[in-house]
C-alpha positions as CSV (number, residue, x, y, z in Angstrom):
1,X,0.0,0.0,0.0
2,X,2.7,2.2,0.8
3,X,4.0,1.7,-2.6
4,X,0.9,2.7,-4.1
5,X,0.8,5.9,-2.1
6,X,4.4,6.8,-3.0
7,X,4.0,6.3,-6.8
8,X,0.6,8.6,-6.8
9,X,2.4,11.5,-4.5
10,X,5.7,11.6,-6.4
11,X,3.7,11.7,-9.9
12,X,2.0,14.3,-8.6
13,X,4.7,16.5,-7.5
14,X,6.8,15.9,-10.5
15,X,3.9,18.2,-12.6
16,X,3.5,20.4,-9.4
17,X,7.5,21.0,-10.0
18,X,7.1,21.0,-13.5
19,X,4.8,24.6,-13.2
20,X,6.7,26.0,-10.3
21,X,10.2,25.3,-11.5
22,X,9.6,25.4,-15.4
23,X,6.9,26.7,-17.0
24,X,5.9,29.8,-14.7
25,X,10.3,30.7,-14.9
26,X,10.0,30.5,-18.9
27,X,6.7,32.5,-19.1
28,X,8.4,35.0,-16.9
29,X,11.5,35.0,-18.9
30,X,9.9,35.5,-22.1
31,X,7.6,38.3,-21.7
32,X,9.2,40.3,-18.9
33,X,9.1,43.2,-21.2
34,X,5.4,43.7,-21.2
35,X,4.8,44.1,-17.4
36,X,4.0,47.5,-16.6
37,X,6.9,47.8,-14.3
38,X,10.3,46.2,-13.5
39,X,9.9,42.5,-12.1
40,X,12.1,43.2,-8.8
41,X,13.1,39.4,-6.5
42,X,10.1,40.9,-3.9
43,X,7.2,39.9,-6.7
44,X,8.1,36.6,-7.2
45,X,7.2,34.7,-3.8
46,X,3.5,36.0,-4.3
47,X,4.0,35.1,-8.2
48,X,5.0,31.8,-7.2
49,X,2.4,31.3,-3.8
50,X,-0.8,32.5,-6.2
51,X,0.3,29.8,-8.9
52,X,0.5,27.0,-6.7
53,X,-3.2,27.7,-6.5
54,X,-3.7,26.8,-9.7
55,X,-0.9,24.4,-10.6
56,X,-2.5,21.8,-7.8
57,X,-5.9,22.4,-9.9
58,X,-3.9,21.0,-13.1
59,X,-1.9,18.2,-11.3
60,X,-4.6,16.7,-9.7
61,X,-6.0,16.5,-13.4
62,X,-3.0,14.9,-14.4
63,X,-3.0,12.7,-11.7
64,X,-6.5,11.5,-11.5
65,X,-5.8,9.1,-14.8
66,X,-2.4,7.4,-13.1
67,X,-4.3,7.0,-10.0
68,X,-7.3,5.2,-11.6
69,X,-5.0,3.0,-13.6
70,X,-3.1,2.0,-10.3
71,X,-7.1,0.8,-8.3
72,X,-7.7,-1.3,-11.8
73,X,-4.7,-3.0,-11.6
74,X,-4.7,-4.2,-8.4
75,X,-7.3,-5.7,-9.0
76,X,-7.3,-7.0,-12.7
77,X,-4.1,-8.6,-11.5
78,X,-2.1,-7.6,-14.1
79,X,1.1,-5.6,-14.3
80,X,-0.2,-3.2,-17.3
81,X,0.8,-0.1,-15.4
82,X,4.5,0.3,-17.0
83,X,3.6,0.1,-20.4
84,X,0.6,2.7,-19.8
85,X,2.3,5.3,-17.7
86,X,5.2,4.9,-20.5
87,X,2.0,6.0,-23.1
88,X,0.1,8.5,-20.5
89,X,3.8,10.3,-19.7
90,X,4.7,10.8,-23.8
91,X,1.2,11.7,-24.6
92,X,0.4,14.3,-21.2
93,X,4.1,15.9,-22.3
94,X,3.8,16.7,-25.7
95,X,-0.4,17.6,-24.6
96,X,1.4,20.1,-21.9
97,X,4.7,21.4,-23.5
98,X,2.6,22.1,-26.2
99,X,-0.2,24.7,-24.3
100,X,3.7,26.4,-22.4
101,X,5.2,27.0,-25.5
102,X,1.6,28.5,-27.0
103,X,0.9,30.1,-23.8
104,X,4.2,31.9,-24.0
105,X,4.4,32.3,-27.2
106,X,1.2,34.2,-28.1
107,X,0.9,36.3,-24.6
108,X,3.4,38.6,-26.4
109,X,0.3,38.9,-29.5
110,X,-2.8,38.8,-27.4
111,X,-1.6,39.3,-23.9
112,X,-4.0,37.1,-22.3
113,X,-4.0,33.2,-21.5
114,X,-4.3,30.7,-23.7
115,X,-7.9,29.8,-23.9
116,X,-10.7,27.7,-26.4
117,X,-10.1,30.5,-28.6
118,X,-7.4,29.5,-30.5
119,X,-9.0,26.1,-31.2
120,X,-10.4,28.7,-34.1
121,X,-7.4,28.8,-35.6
122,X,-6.8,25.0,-35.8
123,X,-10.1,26.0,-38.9
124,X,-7.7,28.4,-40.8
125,X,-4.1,27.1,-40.0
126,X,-2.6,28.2,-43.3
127,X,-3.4,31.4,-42.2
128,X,-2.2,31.8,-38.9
129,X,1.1,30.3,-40.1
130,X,1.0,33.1,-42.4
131,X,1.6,35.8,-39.5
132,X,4.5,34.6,-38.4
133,X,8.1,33.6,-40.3
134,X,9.3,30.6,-40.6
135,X,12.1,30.9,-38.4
136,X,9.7,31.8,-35.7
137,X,7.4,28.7,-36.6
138,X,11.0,26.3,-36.9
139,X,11.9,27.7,-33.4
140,X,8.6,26.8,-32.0
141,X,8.8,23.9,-33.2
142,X,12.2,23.0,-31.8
143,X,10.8,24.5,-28.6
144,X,8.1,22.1,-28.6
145,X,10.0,18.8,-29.1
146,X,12.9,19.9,-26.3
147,X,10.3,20.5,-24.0
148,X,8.1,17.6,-24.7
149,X,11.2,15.5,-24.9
150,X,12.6,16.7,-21.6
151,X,9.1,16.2,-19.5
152,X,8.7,13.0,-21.3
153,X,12.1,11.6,-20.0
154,X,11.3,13.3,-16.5
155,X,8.3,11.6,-15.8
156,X,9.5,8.5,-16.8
157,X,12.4,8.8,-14.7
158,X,10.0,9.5,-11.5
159,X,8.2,6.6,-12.6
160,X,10.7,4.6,-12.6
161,X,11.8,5.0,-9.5
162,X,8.3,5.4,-7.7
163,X,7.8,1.9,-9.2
164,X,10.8,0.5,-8.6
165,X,9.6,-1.5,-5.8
166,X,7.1,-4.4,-6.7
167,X,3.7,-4.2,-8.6
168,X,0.7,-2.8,-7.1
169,X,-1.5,-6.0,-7.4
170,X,-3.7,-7.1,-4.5
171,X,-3.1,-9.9,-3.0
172,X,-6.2,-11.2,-1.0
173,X,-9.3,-9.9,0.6
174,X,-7.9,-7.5,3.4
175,X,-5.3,-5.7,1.2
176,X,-7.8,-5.8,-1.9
177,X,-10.0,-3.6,0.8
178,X,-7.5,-1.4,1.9
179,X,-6.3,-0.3,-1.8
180,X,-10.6,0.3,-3.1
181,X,-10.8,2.6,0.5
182,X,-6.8,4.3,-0.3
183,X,-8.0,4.4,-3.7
184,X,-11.4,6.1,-2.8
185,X,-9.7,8.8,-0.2
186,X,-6.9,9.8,-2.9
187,X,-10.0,10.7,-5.9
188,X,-12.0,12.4,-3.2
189,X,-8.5,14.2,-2.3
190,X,-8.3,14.7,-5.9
191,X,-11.6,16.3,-6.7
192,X,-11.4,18.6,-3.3
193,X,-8.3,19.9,-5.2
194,X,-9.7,20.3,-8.4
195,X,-13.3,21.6,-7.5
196,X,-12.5,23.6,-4.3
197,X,-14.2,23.3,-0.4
198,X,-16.3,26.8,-1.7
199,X,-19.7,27.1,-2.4
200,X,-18.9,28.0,-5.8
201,X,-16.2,25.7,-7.5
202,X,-12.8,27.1,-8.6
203,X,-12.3,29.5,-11.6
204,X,-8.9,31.6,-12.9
205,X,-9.7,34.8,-10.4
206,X,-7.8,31.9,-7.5
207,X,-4.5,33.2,-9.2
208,X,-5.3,37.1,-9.3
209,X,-3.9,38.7,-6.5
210,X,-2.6,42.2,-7.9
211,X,-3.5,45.4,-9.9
212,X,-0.5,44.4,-12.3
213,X,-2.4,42.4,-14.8
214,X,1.0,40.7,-16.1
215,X,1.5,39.6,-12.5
216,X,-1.5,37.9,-12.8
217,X,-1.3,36.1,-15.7
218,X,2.1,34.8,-15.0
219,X,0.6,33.1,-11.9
220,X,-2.4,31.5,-13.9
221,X,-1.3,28.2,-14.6
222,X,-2.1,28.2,-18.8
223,X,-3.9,24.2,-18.9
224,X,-5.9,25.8,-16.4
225,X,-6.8,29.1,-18.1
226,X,-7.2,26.4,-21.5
227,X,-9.4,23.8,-19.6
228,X,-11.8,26.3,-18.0
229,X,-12.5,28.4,-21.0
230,X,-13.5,25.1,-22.8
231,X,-16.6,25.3,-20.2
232,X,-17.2,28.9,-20.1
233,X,-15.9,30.7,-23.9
234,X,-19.5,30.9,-25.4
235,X,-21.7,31.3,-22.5
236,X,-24.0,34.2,-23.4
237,X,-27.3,34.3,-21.2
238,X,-26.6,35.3,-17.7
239,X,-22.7,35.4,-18.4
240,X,-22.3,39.1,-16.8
241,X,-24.9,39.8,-14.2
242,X,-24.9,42.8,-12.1
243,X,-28.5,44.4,-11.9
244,X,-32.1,43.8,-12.2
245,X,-32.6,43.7,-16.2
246,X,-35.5,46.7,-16.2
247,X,-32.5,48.5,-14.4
248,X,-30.0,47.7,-16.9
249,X,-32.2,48.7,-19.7
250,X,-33.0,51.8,-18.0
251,X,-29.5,53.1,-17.4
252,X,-28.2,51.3,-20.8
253,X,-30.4,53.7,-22.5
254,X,-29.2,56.6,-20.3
255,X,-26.0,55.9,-22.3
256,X,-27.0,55.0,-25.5
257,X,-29.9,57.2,-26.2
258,X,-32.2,57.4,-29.4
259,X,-30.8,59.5,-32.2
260,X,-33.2,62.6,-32.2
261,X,-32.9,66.2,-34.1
262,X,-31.0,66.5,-36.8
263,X,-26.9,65.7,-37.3
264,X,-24.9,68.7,-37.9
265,X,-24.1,68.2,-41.7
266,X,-20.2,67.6,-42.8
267,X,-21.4,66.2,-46.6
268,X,-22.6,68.2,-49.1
269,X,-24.7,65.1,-50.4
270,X,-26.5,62.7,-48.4
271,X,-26.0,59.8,-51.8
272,X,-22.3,59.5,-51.5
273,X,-20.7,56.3,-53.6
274,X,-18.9,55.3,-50.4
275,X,-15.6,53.3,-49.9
276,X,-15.1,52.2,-46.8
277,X,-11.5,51.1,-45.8
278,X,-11.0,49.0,-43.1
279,X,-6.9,48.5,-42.5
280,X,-5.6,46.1,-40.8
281,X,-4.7,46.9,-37.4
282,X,-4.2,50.7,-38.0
283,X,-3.4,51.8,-35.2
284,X,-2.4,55.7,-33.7
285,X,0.8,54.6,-32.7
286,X,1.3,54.8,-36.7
287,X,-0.1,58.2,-36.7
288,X,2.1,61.2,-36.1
289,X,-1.3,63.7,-36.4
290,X,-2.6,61.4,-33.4
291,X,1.2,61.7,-31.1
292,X,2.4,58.6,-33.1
293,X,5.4,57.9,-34.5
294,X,6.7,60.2,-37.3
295,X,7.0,59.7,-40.7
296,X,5.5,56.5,-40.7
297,X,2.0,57.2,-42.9
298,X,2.8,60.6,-44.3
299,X,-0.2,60.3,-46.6
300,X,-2.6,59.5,-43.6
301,X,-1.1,62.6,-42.2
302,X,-1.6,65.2,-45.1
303,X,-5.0,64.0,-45.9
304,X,-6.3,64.6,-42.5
305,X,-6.1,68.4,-43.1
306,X,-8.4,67.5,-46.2
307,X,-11.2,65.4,-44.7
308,X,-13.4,65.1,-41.3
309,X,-10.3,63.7,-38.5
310,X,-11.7,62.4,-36.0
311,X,-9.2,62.0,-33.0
312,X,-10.6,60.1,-30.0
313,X,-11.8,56.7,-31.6
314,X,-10.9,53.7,-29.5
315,X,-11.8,50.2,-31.0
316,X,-14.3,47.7,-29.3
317,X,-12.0,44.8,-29.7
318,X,-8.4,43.6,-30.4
319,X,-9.0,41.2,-33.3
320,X,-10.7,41.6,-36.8
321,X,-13.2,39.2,-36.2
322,X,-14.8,41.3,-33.8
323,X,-13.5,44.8,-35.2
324,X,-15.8,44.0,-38.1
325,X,-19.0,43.5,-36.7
326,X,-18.3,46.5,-34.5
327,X,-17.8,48.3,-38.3
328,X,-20.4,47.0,-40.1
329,X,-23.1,46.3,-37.5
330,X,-22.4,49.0,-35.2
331,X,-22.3,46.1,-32.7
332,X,-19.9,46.2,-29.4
333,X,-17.5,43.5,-29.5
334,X,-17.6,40.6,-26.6
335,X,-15.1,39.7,-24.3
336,X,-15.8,35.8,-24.1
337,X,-16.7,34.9,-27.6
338,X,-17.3,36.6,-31.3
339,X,-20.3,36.7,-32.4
340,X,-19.4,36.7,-35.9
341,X,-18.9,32.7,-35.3
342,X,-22.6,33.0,-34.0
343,X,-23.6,32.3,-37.9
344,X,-27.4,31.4,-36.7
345,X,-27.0,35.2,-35.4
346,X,-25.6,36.8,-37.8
347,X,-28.8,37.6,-40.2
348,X,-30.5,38.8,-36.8
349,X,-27.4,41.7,-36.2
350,X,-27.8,45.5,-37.7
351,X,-26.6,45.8,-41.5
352,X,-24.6,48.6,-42.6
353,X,-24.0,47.9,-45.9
354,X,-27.7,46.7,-46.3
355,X,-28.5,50.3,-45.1
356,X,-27.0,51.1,-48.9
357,X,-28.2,48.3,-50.5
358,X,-31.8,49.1,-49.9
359,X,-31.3,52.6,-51.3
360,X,-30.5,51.2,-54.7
361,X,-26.6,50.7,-54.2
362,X,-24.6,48.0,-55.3
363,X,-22.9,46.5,-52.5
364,X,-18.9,44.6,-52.7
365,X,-16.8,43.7,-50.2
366,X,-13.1,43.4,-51.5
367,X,-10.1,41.7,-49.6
368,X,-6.9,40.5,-51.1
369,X,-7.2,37.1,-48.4
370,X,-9.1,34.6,-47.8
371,X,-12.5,35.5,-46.7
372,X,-13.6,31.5,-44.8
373,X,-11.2,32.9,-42.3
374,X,-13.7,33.2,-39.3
375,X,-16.7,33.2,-41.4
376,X,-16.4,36.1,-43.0
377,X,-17.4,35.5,-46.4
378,X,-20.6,34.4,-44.8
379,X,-20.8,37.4,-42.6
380,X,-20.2,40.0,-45.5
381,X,-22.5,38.6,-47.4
382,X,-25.5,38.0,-44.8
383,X,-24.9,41.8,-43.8
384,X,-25.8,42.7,-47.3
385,X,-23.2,42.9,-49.8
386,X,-24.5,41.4,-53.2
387,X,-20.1,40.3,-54.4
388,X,-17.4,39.5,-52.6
389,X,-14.4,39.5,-54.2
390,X,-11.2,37.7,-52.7
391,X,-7.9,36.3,-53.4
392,X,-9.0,33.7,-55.5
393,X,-11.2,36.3,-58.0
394,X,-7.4,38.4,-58.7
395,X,-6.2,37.5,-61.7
396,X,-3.4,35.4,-61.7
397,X,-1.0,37.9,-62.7
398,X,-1.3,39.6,-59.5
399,X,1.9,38.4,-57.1
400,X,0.9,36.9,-54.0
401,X,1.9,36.7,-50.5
402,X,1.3,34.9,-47.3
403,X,-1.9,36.5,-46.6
404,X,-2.6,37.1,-50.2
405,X,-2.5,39.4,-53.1
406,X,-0.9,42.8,-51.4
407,X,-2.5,46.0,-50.6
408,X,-0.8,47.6,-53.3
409,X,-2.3,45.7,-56.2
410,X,-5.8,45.3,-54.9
411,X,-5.7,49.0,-53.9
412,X,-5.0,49.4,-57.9
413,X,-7.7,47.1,-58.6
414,X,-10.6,48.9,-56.5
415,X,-9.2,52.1,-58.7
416,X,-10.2,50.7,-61.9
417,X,-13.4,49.2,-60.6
418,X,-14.6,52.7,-59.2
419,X,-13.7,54.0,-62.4
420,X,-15.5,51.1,-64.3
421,X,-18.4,51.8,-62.1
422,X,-18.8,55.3,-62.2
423,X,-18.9,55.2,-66.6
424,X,-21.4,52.9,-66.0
425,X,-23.6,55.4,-63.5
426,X,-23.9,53.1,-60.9
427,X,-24.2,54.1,-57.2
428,X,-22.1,51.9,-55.7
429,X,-21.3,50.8,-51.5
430,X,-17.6,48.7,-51.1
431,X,-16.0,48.0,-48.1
432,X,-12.6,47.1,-48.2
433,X,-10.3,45.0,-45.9
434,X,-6.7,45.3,-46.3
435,X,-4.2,42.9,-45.0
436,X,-0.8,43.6,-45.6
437,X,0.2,45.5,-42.1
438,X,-0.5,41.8,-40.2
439,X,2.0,39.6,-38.6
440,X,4.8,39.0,-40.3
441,X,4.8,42.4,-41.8
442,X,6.5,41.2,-45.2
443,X,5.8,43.5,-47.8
444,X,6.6,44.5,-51.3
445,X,8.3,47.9,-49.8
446,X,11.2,49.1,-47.8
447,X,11.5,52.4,-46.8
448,X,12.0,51.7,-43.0
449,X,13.8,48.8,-43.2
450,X,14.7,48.7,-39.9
451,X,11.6,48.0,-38.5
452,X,9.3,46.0,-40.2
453,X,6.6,46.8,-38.4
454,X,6.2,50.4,-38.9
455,X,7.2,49.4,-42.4
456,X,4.1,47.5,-43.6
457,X,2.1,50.3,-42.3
458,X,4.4,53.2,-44.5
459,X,3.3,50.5,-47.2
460,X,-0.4,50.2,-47.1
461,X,-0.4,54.0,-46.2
462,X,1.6,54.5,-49.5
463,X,-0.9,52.6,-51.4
464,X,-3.5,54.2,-50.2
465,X,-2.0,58.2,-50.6
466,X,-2.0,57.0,-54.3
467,X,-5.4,55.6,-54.7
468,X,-6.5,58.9,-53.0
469,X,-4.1,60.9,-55.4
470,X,-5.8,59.5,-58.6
471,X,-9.2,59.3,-57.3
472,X,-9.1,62.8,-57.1
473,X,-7.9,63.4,-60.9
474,X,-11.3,61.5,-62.3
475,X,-14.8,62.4,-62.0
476,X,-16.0,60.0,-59.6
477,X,-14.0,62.4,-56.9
478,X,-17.1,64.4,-57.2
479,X,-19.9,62.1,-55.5
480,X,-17.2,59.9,-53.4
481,X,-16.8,59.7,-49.6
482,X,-13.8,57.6,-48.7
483,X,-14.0,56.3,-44.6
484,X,-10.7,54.7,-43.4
485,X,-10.0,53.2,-40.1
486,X,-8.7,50.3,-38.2
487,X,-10.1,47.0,-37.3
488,X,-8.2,47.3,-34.4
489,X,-5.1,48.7,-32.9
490,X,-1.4,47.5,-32.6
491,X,-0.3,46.7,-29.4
492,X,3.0,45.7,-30.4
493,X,4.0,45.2,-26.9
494,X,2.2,47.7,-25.0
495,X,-0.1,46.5,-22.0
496,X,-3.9,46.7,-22.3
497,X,-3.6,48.8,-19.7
498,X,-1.6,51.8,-21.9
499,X,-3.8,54.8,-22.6
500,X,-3.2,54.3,-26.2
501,X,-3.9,51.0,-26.3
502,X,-7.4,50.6,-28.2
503,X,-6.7,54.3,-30.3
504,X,-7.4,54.2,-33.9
505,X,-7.5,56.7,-36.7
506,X,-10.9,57.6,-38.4
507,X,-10.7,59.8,-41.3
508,X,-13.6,61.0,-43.7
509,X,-12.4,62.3,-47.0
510,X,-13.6,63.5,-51.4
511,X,-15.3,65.3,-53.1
512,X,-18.6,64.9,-50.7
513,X,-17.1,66.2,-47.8
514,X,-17.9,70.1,-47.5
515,X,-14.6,71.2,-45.7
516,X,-11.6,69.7,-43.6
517,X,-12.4,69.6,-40.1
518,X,-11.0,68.1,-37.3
519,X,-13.4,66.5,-34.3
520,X,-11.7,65.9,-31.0
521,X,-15.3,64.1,-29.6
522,X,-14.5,60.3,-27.8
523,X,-16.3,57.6,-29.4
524,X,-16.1,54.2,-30.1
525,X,-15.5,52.1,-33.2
526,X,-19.2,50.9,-32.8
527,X,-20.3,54.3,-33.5
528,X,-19.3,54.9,-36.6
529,X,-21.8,53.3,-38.7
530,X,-24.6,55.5,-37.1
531,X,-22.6,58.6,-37.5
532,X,-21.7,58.1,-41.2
533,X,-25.8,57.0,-41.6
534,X,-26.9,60.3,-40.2
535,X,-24.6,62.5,-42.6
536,X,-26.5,60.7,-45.0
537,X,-30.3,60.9,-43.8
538,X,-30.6,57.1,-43.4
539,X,-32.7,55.8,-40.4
540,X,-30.7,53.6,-38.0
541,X,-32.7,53.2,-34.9
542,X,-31.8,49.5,-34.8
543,X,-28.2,50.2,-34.1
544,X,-28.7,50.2,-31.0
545,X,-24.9,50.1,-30.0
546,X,-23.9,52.5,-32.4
547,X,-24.4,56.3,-31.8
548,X,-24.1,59.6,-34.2
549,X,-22.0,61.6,-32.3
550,X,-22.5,64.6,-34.2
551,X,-26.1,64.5,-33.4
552,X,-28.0,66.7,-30.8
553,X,-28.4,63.5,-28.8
554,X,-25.1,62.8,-28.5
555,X,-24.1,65.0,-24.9
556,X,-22.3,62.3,-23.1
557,X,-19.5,61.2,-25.0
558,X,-17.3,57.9,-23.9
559,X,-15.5,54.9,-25.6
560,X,-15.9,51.1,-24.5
561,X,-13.2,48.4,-25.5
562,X,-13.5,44.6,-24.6
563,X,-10.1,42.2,-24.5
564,X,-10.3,38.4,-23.4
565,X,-12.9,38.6,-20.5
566,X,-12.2,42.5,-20.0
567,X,-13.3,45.7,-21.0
568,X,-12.2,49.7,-20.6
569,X,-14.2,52.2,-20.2
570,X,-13.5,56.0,-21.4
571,X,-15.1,59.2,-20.6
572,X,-13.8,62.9,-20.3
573,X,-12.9,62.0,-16.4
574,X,-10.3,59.5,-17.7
575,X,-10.5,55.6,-17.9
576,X,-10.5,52.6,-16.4
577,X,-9.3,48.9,-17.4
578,X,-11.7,46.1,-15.4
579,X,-10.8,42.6,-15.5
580,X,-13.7,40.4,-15.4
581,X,-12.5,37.3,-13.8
582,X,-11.8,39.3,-10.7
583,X,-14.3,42.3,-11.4
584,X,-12.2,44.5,-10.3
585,X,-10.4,47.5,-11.8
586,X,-6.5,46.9,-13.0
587,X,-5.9,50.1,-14.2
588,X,-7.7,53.9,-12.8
589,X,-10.3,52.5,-10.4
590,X,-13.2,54.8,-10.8
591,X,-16.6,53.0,-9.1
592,X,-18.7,55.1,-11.4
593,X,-16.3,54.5,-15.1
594,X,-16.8,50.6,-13.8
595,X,-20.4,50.6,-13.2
596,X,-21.2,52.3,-16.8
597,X,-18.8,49.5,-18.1
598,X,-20.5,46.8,-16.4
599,X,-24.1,48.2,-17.8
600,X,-22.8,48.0,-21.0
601,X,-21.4,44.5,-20.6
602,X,-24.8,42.6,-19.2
603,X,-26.8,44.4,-21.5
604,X,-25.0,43.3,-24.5
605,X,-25.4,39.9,-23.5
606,X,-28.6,40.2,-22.9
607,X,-29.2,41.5,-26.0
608,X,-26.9,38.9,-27.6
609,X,-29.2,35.9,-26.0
610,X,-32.5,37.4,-28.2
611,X,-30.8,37.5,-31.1
């Protein structure tokens, strides 16, 4: 029996070492750059103690199978256990190194845990191999097998010698007893660990313990943070509760009021032909006219004298999946799942481009990629756009790269269709998603070579200075109002706790806009669609997330950004970064900032649940 005890604790503490000594000294190593201040020796023992918390959560996982295997054969009376631990130890090591290396990996991207999410990628694999190099995806690689190779050969080495004394067979009646009532006390041991001695069972907030958010999530044990979002990643009704639903409704409202009177008019026609650019990850930190870097899109920067800049736009989301739907359908962005993934949802969500399409427009939507990623052809087209035209509709001719044809070529190609189109006298709605300033920043273009980064945004912002340039030399200039802005920002390293975090660009520009003028107003990505649908005189009561915000109506103006189960909240007081797990602030506590946000939030979802 003894023996039987020893092998089951030494298994166990071989993974607990495995997080304390390893994984959580890695993760630490790796990313130390994005805390929000230095790591000094006196944050590690609480680091380490709030870990442990979960780490015992994921070794009595890890356990549990080994122990099981030990009661059956005792009593099958046969020495299988070798042979399976030798399986269980190769298959739980590559199962484990493989969720480190990711977890570590991608915090430096996303800078959250790994979760269920990025079991969405596993759909589109070509393409998230296309943001990264190949040395990158070789060093992962090589990451992967060293790790998996060394756990491997350390577990089997603890086997070994935690077996190394006899079989755990049962011999007889009295000792066959004993092992079924060890056997029994270790699960129950097991599932106290896992589940907790609370009334609620354990989640991720057991590992948050400071207002440092990367504190936080180098503690979280990452097969934790993976397991539980398996259970909890599209939960919608009842997922963020905080108030009685007629009160929610009541003070939602109070924020996001009906459009009334009339919108203070910027166009000098309300039947625009509208492009409407959506770049990739265009962030302000590219933006010398918004305190960005200089010189980096010179042509975003001259043109904003020409058009409507608006200055204080933060972005619902982080990724482009959501960034769209915040575009398109003037709908906020969730923290725990995308809706656009919803597809029995999608048909029931507000339509911008249908807005045009029911005024006698003809609708495209034009990307140089691959629209299946994350259902977007799907989306594009349920939201009303009669073509869609992708990198398989280029003509061959075109060059391609990782992600598809470049900007630069499909930017050409929406020249000669507007040009095609306006001979023709159609009206014409295209929204246009570029691509080329993604992970791994390759690009046709050097002139910061350098850094790449800031690179593939001079590129696309090239492109795009021309396509403005010879737009304005033809006749369609006349009736055309151009809209550019980003999907999302460009973290590139900052914390979701920077100021600048979420800021994008939005610029309004040709021949339909009546002068320059800049607009310092705070708003959201969400409210876009509304805004440009009041210039035009086009009803849009049901986007209900979406605001004009240079409407009468609009008096109280604020932003609201949502990150992996998080959001920010922005008014003319400042703003404030809430985690959800903890529901508590991590950056600018302010109780009333966090109560608007948490309005928002459980009203969404409500809303969400309906649809």
């Amino acid at each position: 029996m003894e023996k039987f005890i020893l092998f089951i604790v030494c298994y166990y503490a071989s993974w607990l070492l495995y997080f304390q000594m390893f994984q959580r000294p890695l993760f630490l190593l790796y990313n130390r750059k994005l805390s929000t201040r230095p790591i000094s020796v006196h944050d590690l023992p609480d680091m380490w103690r709030y870990g442990l918390k979960t780490d015992v959560i994921v070794c009595a996982y890890l356990t549990s199978v080994p122990l099981l295997a030990s009661i059956s054969q005792a009593f099958i009376q046969t020495d299988f256990l070798p042979q399976f631990m030798t399986f269980y130890n190769a298959a739980t090591a590559i199962v484990a190194g493989l969720m480190v290396i990711a977890d570590t990996a991608l915090y430096s991207f996303w800078q959250h845990k790994i979760d269920a999410s990025v079991l969405a990628y596993l759909k589109t694999l070509k393409w998230a191999i296309a943001s990264v190099s190949t040395l990158y995806i070789a060093g992962s690689i090589f990451a992967l097998l060293m790790v998996a190779g060394c756990t491997y050969c350390w577990l089997e080495l603890v086997c070994a010698v935690s077996m190394s004394h006899g079989t755990f067979i049962a011999h007889g009646i009295a000792e066959s007893i004993v092992t079924a009532l060890t056997g029994t006390a270790l699960i129950g041991v097991l599932v106290v660990l896992i589940r907790g001695m609370r009334r609620r069972p354990n989640n991720p907030s057991l590992s948050y313990y400071s207002n440092n958010q990367f504190f936080n999530h180098a503690a979280l044990n990452p097969v934790y943070a993976f397991i539980y979002s398996l259970g909890v990643n599209d939960k919608i009704e009842g997922a963020f509760h905080y108030t009685d639903s007629d009160e929610c409704g009541k003070e939602f409202n109070d924020l996001y009021p009906a459009s009334h009177g009339t919108s203070e008019k910027a166009l000098n026609t309300n039947r625009p032909n509208v492009l409407f650019i959506i770049w990739e990850s265009l962030s302000a930190r590219f933006v010398e006219e918004l305190g960005g870097e200089k010189d980096v899109t010179p042509n975003i920067n001259r043109l904003s004298h020409e058009g409507l800049f608006f200055t204080r736009v933060d972005s619902n989301s982080f990724r482009t999946d959501r960034g769209l739907v915040a575009l398109l359908s003037g709908y906020l962005a969730q923290p725990t799942t995308s809706v656009i993934r919803m597809t029995n949802k999608l048909p029931n969500l507000p339509a911008f481009p249908k807005k045009f399409k029911d005024a006698g427009y003809e609708t495209t939507a034009v990307h140089g990629g691959d629209l299946m990623v994350f259902h977007m052809s799907e989306y594009f087209l349920t939201i009303g756009h009669d073509h869609i035209v992708s990198e398989p509709d280029f003509p061959p001719s075109m060059s391609r790269g990782k992600w598809g044809v470049p900007d630069g070529e499909v930017f050409e190609w929406v020249y000669e269709d507007i040009q095609n189109k306006h001979k023709e006298g159609r009206q014409w709605y295209t929204s246009l998603l570029t691509l080329s300033s993604h992970e791994d920043w390759k690009v046709p273009y050097n002139r910061i070579p350098d850094d790449e980064i800031a690179n593939s945004f001079a590129y696309v912002d090239d492109a795009f200075g021309r396509l403005v340039d010879r737009l304005r030399q033809t006749p369609a200039w006349d009736n055309l109002l151009i809209v550019v802005t980003g999907d999302h920002g460009c973290n590139a390293g900052e914390p979701l706790s920077h100021d600048k975090y979420s800021h994008i660009p939005l610029l309004m520009l040709g021949g339909a806009v009546k002068a320059p003028r800049r607009i310092d107003t705070i708003m959201s990505q969400s409210d876009i669609a509304s805004t440009i649908l009041g210039q035009l005189d086009m009803p849009h009561d049901e986007f209900i997330f979406s605001r004009d915000v240079m409407s009468e109506s609009y008096k109280y103006p604020f932003s609201y950004h949502t990150f992996i189960n998080g959001f920010m909240f922005r008014d003319a007081t400042g703003f404030t970064v809430v985690d959800n797990v903890t529901d508590s602030a991590i950056s600018n506590p302010d109780k009333d900032r966090e109560h608007k946000g948490r309005i928002i939030l459980q009203y969404l979802y409500e809303d969400l649940a309906k649809r």
